[in-house]
MARTI-657924 format. One record per residue (C-alpha): residue number from 1; x, y, z. Coordinates in Angstrom, 2 decimals. Layout:
BEGIN
(node NUM (X Y Z))
...
end
This chain:
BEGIN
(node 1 (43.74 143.55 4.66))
(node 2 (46.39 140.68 4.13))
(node 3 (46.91 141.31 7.92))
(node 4 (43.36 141.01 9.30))
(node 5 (43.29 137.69 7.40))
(node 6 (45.80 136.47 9.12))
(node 7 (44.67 137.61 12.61))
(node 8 (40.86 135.95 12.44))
(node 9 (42.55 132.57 10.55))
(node 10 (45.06 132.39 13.80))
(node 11 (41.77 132.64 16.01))
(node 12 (40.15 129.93 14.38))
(node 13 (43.85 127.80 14.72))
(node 14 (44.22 128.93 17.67))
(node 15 (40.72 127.52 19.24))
(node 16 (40.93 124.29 17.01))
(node 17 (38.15 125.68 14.74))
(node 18 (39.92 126.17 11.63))
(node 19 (37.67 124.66 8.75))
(node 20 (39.65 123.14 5.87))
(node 21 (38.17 121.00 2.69))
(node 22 (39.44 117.68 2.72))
(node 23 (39.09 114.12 0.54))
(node 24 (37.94 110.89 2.10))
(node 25 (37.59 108.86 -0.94))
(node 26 (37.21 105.15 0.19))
(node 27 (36.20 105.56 3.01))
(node 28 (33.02 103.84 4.54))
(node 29 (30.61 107.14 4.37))
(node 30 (28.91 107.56 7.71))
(node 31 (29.12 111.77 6.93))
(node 32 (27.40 112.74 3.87))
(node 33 (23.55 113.45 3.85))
(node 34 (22.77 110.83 1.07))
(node 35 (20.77 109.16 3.31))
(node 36 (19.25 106.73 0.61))
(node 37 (22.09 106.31 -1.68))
(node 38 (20.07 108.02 -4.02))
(node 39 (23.19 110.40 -5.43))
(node 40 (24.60 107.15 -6.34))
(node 41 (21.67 104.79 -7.77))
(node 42 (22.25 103.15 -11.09))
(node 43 (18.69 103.33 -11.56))
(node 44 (18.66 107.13 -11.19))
(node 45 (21.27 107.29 -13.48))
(node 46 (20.36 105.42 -16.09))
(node 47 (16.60 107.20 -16.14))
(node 48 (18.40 110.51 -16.03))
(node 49 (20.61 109.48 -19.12))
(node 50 (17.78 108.08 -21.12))
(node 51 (15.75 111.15 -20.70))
(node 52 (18.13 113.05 -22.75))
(node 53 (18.93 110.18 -25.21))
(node 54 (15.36 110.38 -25.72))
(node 55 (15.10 114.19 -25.69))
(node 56 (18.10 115.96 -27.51))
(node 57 (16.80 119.62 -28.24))
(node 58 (17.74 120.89 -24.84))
(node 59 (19.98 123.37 -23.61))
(node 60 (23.08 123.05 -21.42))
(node 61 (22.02 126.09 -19.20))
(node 62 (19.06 127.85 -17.92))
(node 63 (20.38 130.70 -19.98))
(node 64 (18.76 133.38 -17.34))
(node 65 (16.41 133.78 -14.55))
(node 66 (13.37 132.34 -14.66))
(node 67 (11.46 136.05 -14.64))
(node 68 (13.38 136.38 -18.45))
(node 69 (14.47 133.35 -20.13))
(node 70 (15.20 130.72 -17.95))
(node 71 (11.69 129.10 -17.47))
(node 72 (10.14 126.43 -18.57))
(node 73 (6.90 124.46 -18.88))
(node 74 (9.24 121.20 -17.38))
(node 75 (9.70 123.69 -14.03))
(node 76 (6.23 124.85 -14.41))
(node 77 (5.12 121.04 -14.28))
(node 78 (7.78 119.76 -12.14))
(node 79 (6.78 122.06 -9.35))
(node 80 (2.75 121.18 -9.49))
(node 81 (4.01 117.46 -9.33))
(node 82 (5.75 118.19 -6.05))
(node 83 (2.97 120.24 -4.72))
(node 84 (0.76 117.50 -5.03))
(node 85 (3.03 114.87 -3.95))
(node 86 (3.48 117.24 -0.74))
(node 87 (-0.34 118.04 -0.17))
(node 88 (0.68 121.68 -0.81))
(node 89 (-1.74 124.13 -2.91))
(node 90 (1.49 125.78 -4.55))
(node 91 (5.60 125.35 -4.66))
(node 92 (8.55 127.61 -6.22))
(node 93 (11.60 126.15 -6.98))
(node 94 (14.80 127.80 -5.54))
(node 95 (18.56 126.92 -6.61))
(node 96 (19.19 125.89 -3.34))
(node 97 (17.84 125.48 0.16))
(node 98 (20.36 128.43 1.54))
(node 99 (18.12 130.64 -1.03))
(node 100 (15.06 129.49 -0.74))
(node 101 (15.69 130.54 3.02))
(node 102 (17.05 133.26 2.29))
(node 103 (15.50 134.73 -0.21))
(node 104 (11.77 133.56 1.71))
(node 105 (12.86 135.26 5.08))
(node 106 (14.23 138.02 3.92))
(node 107 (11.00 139.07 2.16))
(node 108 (7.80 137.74 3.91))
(node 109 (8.51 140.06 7.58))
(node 110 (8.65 143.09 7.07))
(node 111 (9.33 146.10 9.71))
(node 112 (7.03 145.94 12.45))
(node 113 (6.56 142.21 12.11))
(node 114 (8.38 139.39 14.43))
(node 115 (10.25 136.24 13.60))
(node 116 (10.85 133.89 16.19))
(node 117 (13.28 131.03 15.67))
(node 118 (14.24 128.01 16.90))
(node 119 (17.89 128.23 18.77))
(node 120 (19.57 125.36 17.09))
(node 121 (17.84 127.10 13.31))
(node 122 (19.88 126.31 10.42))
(node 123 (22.12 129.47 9.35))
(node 124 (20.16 130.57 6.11))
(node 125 (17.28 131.03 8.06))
(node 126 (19.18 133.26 10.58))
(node 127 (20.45 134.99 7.68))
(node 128 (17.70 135.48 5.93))
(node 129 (15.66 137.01 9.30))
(node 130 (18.91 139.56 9.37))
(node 131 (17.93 140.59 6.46))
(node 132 (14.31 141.53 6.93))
(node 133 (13.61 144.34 8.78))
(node 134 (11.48 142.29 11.06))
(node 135 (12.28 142.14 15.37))
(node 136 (13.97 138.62 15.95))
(node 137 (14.02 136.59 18.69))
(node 138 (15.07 133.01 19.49))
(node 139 (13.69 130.51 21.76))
(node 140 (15.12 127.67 23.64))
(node 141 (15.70 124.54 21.62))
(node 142 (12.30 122.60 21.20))
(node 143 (10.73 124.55 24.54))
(node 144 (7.21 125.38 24.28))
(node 145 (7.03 127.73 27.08))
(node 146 (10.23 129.56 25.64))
(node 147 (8.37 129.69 22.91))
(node 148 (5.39 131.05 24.44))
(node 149 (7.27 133.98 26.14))
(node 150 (8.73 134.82 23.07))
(node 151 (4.80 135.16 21.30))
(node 152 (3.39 137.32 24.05))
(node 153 (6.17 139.79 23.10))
(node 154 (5.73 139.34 19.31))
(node 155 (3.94 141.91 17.27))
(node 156 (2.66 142.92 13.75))
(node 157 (2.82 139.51 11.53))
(node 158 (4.36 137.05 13.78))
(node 159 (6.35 134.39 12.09))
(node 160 (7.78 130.53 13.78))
(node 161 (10.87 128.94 12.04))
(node 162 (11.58 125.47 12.92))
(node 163 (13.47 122.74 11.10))
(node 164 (11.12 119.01 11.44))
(node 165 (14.22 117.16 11.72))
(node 166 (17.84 119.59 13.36))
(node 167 (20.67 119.09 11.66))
(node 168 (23.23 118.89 14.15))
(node 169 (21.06 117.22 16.48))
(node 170 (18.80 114.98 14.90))
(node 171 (16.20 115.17 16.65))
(node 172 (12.30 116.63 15.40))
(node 173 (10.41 119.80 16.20))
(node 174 (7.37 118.92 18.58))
(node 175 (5.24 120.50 15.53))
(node 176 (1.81 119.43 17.33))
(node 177 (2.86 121.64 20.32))
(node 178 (4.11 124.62 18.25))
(node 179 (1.02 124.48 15.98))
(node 180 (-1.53 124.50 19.01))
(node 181 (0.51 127.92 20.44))
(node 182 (0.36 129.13 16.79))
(node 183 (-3.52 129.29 16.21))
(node 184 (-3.38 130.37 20.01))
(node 185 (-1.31 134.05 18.80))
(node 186 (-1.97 134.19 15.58))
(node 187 (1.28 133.26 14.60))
(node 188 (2.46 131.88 11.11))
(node 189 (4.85 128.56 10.85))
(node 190 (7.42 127.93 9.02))
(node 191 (9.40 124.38 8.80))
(node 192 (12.30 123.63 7.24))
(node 193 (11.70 120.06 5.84))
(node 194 (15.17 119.55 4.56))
(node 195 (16.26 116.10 6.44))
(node 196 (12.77 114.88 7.51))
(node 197 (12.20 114.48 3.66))
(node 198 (12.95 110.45 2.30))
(node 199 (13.11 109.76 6.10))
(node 200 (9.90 110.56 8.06))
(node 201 (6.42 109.22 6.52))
(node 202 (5.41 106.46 4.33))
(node 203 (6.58 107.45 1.21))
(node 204 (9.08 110.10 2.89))
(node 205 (6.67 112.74 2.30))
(node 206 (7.96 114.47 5.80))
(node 207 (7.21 115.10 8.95))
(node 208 (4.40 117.56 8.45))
(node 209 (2.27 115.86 6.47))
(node 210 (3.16 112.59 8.46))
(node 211 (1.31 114.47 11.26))
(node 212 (-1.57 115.14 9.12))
(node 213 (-0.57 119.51 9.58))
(node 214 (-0.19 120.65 6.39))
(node 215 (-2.91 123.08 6.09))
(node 216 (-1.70 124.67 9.73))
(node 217 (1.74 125.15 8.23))
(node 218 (1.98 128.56 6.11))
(node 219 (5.35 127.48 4.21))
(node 220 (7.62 124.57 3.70))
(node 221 (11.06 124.48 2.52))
(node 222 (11.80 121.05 1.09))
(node 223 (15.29 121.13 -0.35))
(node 224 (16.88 118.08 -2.41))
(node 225 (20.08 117.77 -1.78))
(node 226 (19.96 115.60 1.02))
(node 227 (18.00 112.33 1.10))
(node 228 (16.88 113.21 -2.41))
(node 229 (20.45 112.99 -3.44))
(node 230 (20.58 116.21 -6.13))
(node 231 (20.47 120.09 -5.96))
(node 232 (17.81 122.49 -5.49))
(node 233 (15.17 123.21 -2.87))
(node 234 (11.20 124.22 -3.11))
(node 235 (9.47 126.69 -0.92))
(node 236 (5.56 124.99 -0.69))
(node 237 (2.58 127.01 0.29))
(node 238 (-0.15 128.72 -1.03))
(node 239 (-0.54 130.24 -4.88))
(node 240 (-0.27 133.88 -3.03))
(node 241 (2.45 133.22 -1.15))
(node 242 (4.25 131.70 -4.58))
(node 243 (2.97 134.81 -6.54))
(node 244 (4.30 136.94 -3.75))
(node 245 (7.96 135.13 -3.93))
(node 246 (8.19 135.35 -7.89))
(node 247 (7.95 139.34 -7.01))
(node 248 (9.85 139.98 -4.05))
(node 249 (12.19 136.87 -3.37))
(node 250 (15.41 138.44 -4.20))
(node 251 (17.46 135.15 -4.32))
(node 252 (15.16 133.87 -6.80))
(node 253 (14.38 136.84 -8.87))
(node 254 (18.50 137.77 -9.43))
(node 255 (19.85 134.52 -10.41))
(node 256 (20.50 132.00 -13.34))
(node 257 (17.71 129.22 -12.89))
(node 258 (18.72 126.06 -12.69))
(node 259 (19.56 124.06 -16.23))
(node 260 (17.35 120.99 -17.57))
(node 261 (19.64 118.80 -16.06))
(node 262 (18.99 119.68 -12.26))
(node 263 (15.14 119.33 -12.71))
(node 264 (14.91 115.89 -14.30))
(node 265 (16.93 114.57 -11.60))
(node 266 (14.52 116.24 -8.79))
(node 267 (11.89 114.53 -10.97))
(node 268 (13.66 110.67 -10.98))
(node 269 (14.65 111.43 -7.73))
(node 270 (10.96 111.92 -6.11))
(node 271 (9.62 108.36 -8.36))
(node 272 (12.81 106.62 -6.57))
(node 273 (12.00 108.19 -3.15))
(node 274 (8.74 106.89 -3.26))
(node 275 (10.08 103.28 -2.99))
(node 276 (9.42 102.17 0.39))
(node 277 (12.37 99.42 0.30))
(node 278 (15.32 102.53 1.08))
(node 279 (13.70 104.31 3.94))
(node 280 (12.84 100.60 5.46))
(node 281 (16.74 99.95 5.18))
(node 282 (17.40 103.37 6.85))
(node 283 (15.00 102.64 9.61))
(node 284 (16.22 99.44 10.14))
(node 285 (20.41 100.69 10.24))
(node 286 (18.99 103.42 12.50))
(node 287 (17.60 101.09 15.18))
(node 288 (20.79 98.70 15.09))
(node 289 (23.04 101.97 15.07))
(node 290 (20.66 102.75 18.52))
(node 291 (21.25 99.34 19.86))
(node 292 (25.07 99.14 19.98))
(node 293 (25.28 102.10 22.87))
(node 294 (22.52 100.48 25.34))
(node 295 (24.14 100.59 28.39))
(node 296 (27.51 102.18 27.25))
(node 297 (28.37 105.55 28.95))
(node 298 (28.23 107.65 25.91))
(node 299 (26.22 110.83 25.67))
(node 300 (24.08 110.06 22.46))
(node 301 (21.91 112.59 21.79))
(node 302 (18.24 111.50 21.39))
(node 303 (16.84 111.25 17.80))
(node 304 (14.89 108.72 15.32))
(node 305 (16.25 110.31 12.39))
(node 306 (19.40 109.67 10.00))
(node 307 (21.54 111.92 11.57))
(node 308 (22.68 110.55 15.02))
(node 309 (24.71 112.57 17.01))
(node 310 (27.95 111.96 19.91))
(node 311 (28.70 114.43 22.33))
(node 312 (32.60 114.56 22.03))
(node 313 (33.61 118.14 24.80))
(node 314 (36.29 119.90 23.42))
(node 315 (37.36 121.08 19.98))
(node 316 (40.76 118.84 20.30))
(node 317 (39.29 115.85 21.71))
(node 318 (36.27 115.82 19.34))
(node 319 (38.44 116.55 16.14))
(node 320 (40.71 113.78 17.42))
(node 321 (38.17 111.24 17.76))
(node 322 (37.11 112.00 13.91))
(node 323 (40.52 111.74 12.95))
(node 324 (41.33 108.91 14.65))
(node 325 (37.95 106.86 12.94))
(node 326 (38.87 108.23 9.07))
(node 327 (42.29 106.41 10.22))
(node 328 (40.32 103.22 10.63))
(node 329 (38.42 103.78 7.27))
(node 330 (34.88 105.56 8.34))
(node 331 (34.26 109.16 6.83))
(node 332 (32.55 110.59 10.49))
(node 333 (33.41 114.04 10.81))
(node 334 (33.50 116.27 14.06))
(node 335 (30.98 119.06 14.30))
(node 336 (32.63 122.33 16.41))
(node 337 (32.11 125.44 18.16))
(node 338 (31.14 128.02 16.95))
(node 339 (29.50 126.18 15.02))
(node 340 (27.80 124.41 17.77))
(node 341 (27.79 125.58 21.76))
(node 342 (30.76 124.95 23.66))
(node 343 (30.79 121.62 25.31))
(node 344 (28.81 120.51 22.66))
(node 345 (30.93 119.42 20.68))
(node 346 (29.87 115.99 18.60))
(node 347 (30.73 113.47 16.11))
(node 348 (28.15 113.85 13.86))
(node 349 (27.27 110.32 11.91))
(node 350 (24.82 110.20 9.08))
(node 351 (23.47 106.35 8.53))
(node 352 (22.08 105.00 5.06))
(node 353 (20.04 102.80 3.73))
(node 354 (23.49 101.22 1.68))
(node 355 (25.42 100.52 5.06))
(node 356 (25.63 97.36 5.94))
(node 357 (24.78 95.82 9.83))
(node 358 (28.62 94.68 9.80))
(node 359 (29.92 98.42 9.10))
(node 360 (27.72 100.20 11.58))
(node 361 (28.94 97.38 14.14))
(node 362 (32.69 98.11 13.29))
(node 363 (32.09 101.91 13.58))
(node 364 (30.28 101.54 16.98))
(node 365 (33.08 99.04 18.30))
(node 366 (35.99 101.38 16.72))
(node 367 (34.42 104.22 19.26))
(node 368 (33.95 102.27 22.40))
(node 369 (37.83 101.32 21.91))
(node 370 (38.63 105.14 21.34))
(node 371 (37.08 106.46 24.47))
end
């Protein structure tokens, strides 16, 4: 066994695709999805640490599932709140978005039934389609008539998973488009909210409901530990589907639920979101992030969002180029194949609402000297 792990870790050396954890304490963050500085407001804080100043007969840990003694009339509450906040009729709070993914996939197809995905999906939902007995098929990044082809084969329940807002690419789901060819088969959608949420709409509601489609959308996974700044994710639909999760979502039903702790920070976290001041900062580093490569002979993939993205070819080069910007003092890190295509390859850089016009300048200059 010792020997096999040896073999596939030389692979990954030997391609340049060898994943390692690292530290990059002090440096200017352009890489981590805190895309409101909400994982490090004061403000948060301080509510969070009153709350249990205020309210001392609570328990470290969820102590069980929530099917035996791990709920809660706080979880209970907290997940109408966020229904309602989200226009939704129901929501079910997962550990995680990799299980609310998971754990939603895997259950709602069953054999017989289709599941069409978006190519550039995040990896829980590919995961949790393997594990459904359900024919898959994938369709060409953000192309209708891919799509299309793909529902004229579908049978039994047919179900359309998207993300609003990619996360290697940064750019958003044409969700008017896909929700036209969905009443047009009979198909069900799915969107994975997880970085449209704090970024897209008013109040960073997302980009479904920014479009006015939430009752044309049969589930939404809104997870919290990105622009939200915690842990935890909730899958938003209707009081059946919700019912139907507490029984058959095995990633909910089999684990620990998460402690007091998590859900009053979800809670201060939605109340901070809300304030329109962070996501008008984002917006505004996004646009001057945009402006700096008018005209320069980069290939910048196209996207409003947070998450903007640098084609870099080349596992070497593109690891390189991240290297040599943490040596200048910004935390950008290089996204590879597998991970993504070959010759895709890209510096992925997340922008917040706490950098400053002068650092987004210096990172942009930094590059144009580099290549």
């Amino acid at each position: 066994m010792e020997s096999f792990l040896d073999k596939k870790l030389q692979e990954r050396k030997d391609n340049n695709s060898m994943r390692c954890l690292q530290l990059n304490n002090g440096l200017i963050d352009f890489s981590s999805n805190d895309y409101l500085g909400l994982a490090q407001s004061a403000e948060a804080k301080e509510a969070n640490a009153n709350y249990f100043i205020e309210n001392k007969a609570y328990k470290l840990g969820a102590t069980g599932s929530r099917l035996i003694s791990g709920n809660s009339a706080f979880a209970e509450n907290l997940e109408n709140e966020i229904a309602q906040f989200h226009k939704a009729e129901a929501g079910l709070i997962f550990n995680s978005g990799y299980d609310a993914n998971l754990g939603l996939f895997a259950c709602i197809a069953q054999k017989g039934d289709t599941i069409i995905c978006d190519e550039n999906i995040h990896a829980c939902i590919i995961d949790g389609a393997r594990l459904s007995f359900a024919q898959r098929f994938t369709f060409k990044h953000n192309n209708l008539e891919s799509l299309e082809n793909k529902l004229k084969n579908s049978q039994g329940n047919i179900f359309i998973a998207v993300e609003s807002v990619y996360s290697m690419d940064g750019d958003m789901a044409p969700l008017k488009e896909i929700s036209a060819l969905a009443k047009k088969y009979n198909a069900n959608i799915i969107v994975d909210e997880a970085h449209a949420i704090g970024i897209i709409g008013k109040n960073g509601e997302g980009l479904v409901q920014h479009l006015g489609l939430q009752n044309h959308i049969f589930a939404r996974v809104v997870t919290f530990g990105k622009a939200l700044g915690c842990h935890g994710a909730i899958v938003l639909g209707s009081n059946k589907l919700k019912n139907y999760l507490i029984n058959f979502a095995r990633s909910f039903i089999y684990t620990t639920a998460l402690p007091l702790h998590s859900l009053v920070t979800i809670q201060i976290m939605y109340a901070q979101m809300a304030k329109q001041k962070d996501i008008e900062l984002l917006n505004n580093n996004i646009s001057h992030f945009k402006s700096q490569f008018l005209n320069k002979k980069f290939e910048l993939i196209e996207s409003d969002s947070a998450i903007q993205c640098l084609i870099i070819p080349g596992n070497e080069e593109c690891k390189n180029t991240a290297l040599f910007l943490q040596q200048k003092g910004f935390d950008v890190r290089a996204i590879l194949s597998p991970t993504v295509a070959t010759t895709k390859e890209r510096l992925r850089i997340c922008l917040h609402a706490f950098n400053s016009n002068s650092e987004i300048t210096a990172l942009c200059n930094t590059l144009i000297l580099r290549t």
